[in-house]
C-alpha positions as CSV (number, residue, x, y, z in Angstrom):
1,X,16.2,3.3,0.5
2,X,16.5,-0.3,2.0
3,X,14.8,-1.5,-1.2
4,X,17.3,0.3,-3.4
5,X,20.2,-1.0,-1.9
6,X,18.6,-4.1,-2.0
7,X,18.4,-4.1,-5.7
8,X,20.9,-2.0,-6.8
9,X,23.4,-1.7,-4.4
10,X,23.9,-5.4,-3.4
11,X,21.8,-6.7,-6.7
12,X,20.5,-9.3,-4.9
13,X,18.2,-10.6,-8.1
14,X,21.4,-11.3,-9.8
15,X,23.3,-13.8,-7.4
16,X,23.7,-17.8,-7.3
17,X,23.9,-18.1,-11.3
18,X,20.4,-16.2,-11.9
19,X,21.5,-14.6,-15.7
20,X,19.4,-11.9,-17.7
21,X,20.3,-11.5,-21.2
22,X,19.2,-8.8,-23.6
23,X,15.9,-9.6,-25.2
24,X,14.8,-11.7,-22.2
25,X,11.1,-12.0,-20.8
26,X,11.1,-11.1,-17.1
27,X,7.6,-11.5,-14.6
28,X,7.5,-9.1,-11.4
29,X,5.3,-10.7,-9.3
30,X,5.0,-7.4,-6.6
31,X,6.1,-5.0,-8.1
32,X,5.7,-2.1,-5.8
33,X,6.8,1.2,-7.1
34,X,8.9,-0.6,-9.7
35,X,12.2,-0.1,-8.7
36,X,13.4,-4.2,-9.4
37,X,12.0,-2.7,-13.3
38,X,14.0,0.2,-13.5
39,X,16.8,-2.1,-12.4
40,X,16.4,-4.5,-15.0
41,X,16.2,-2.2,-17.6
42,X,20.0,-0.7,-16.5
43,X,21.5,-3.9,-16.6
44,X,19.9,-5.2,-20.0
45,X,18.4,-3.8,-23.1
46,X,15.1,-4.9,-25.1
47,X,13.8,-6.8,-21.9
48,X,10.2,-8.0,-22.4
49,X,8.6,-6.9,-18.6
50,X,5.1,-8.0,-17.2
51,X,5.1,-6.0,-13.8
52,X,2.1,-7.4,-11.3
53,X,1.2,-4.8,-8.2
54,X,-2.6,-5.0,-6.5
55,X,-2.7,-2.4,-4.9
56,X,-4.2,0.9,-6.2
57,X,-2.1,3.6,-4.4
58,X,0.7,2.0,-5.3
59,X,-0.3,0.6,-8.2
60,X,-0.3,4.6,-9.6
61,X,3.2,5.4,-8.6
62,X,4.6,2.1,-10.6
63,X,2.6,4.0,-13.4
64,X,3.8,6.9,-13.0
65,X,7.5,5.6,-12.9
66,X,7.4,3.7,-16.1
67,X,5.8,6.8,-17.9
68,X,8.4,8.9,-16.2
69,X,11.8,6.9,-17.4
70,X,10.1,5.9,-21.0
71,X,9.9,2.3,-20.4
72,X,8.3,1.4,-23.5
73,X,9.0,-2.4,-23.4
74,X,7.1,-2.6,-19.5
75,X,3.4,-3.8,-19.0
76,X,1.5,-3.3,-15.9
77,X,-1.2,-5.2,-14.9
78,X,-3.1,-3.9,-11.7
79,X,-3.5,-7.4,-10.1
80,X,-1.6,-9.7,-8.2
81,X,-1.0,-13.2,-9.0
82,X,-1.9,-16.4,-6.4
83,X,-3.2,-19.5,-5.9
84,X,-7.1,-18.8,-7.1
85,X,-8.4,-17.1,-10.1
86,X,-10.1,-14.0,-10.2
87,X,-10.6,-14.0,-6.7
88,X,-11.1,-10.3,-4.9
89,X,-8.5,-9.6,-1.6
90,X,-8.2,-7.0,1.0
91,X,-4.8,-5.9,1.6
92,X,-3.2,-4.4,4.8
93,X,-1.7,-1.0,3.1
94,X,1.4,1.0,4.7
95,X,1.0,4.6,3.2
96,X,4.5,5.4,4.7
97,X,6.1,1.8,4.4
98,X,3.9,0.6,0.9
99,X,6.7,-2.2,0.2
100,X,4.8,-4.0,3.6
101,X,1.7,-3.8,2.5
102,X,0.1,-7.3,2.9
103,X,-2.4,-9.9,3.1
104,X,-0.7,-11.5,6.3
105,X,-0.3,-8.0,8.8
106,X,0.5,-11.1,12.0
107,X,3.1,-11.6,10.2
108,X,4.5,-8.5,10.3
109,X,4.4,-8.4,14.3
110,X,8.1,-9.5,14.7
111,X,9.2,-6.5,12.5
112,X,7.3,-4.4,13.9
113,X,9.0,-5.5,17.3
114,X,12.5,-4.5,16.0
115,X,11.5,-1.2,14.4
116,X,10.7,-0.2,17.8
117,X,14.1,-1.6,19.5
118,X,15.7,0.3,16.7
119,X,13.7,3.6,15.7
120,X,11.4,4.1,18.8
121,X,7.7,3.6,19.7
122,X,6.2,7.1,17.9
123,X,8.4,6.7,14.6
124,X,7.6,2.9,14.4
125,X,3.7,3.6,14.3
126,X,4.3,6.1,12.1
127,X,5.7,3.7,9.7
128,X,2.7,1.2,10.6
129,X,0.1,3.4,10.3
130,X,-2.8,1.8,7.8
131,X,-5.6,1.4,5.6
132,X,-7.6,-1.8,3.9
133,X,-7.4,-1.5,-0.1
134,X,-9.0,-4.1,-1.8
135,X,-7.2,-6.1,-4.7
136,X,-7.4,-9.0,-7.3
137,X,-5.8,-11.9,-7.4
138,X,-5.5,-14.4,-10.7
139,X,-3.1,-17.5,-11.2
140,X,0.1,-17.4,-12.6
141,X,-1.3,-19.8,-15.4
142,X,-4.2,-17.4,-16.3
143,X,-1.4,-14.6,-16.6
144,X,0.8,-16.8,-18.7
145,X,-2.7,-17.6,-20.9
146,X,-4.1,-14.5,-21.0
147,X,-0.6,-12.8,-22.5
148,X,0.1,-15.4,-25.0
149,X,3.4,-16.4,-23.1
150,X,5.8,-19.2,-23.9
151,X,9.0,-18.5,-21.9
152,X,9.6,-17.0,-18.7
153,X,13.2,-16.4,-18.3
154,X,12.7,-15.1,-14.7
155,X,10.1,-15.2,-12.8
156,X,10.7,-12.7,-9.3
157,X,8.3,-12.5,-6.5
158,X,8.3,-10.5,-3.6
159,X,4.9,-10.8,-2.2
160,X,5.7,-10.5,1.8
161,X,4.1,-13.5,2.7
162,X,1.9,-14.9,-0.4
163,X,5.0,-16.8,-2.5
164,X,3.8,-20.0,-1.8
165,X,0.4,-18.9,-3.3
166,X,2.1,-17.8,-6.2
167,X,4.1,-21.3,-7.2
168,X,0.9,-22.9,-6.0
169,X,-1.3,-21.0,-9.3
170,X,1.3,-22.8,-11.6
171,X,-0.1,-25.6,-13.4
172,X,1.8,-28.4,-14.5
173,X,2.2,-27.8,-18.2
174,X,3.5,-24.2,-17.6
175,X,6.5,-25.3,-15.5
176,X,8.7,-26.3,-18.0
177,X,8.4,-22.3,-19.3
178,X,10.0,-20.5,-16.3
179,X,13.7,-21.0,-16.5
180,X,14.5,-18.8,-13.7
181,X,13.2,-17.8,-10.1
182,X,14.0,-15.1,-7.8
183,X,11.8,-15.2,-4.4
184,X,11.7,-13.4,-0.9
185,X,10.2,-16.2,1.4
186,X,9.0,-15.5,4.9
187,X,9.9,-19.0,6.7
188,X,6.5,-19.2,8.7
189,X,5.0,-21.8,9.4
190,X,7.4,-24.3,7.5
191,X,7.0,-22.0,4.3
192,X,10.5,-22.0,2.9
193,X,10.6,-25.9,3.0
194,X,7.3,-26.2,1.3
195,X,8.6,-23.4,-1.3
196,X,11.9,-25.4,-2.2
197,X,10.4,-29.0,-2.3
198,X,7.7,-27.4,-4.9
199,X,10.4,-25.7,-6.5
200,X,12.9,-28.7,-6.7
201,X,10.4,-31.2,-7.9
202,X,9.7,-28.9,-11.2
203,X,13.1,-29.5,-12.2
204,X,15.1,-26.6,-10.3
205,X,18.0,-26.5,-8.4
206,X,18.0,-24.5,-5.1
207,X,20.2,-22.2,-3.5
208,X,18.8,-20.0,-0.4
209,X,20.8,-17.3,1.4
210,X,19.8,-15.0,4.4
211,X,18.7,-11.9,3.6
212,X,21.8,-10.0,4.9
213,X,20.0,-6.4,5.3
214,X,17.5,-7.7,7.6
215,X,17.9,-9.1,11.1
216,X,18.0,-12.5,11.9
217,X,15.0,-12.3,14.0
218,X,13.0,-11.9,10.8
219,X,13.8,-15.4,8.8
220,X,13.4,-13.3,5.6
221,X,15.5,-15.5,3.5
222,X,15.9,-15.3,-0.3
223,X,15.8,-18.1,-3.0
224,X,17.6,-18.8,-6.1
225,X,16.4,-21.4,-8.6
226,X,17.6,-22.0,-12.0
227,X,15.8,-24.9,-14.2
228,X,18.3,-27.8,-14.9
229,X,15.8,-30.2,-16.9
């Protein structure tokens, strides 16, 4: 439900002069169960969609959803995108909180902290119970290769914790083809200031807001960039 609202209810992909138009060519870069997909496909028609999601179990439900709504003009591509190429991961995976699932479970330590001020001790490991899934990783390059693209007229990522490493498998010459970006960035470790300077010296201009829905505690923050040369 919190990533519903997220997406539907407050449209957060759609804020700070981020525009999709019908015919558009859209990259989801974690696409969990799909639900940013279905949500594009509301607002626009004839959308060209590449959805990215690494991890099996979850992986199947994304499958299932485009299957169940008929969404003809979605791919879905059971890797994730990163800095290296063709490179094998283990992933931290939530059964009963998938959207967590992550390379980086320290980093979910400060959540897990407020889940348990919030929700309890019992419910809060419910939600953190887990498994390892293993998952591969390619480039954002070797994507944009590999699927013959020229244009990417937005480019979302919500990796929970890897968007650096996915701006970081961008090489030079395909810069100048994303026209749009939509990220969640976790600001560890100096991350959100490394993800705008990248961002702004491939010709973007930056705007990043708090993520609202979370608590402050978390420095979830998301950013808007829209090419201006």
């Amino acid at each position: 439900m919190y990533i519903y609202s997220e997406i539907f209810d407050e449209q957060q992909y759609v804020q700070n002069n981020i525009v999709v138009r019908e015919g558009d060519c859209i990259f989801d870069v974690g696409a969990n169960i799909g639900i940013f997909v279905l949500f594009m496909n509301q607002l626009q028609k004839n959308l060209k969609v590449f959805a990215f999601e690494p991890i099996e179990p979850v992986f199947t439900v994304l499958s299932n959803n485009i299957e169940l709504h008929n969404l003809t003009n979605v791919s879905i591509f059971k890797y994730g995108l990163g800095s290296e190429d063709n490179a094998e991961r283990v992933f931290i995976f939530y059964p009963n909180m998938p959207g967590n699932s992550t390379e980086r479970p320290k980093e979910k330590i400060a959540q897990r902290d407020v889940m348990i001020d919030a929700i309890g001790q019992e419910q809060t490991d419910y939600f953190f119970k887990n498994t390892q899934v293993s998952g591969e990783i390619r480039t954002l390059s070797r994507a944009i290769e590999d699927l013959s693209i020229d244009s990417i007229d937005l480019l979302k990522i919500d990796v929970e914790g890897e968007e650096l490493a996915v701006i970081q498998g961008i090489e030079p010459n395909d810069w100048i083809k994303i026209k749009q970006i939509v990220a969640e960035v976790h600001d560890i470790d100096n991350r959100l200031e490394q993800f705008q300077s990248i961002l702004q010296n491939n010709g973007f201009e930056v705007t990043i807001e708090k993520n609202a829905l979370l608590p402050a505690a978390l420095n979830n923050f998301n950013v808007y960039a829209v090419r201006q040369y």
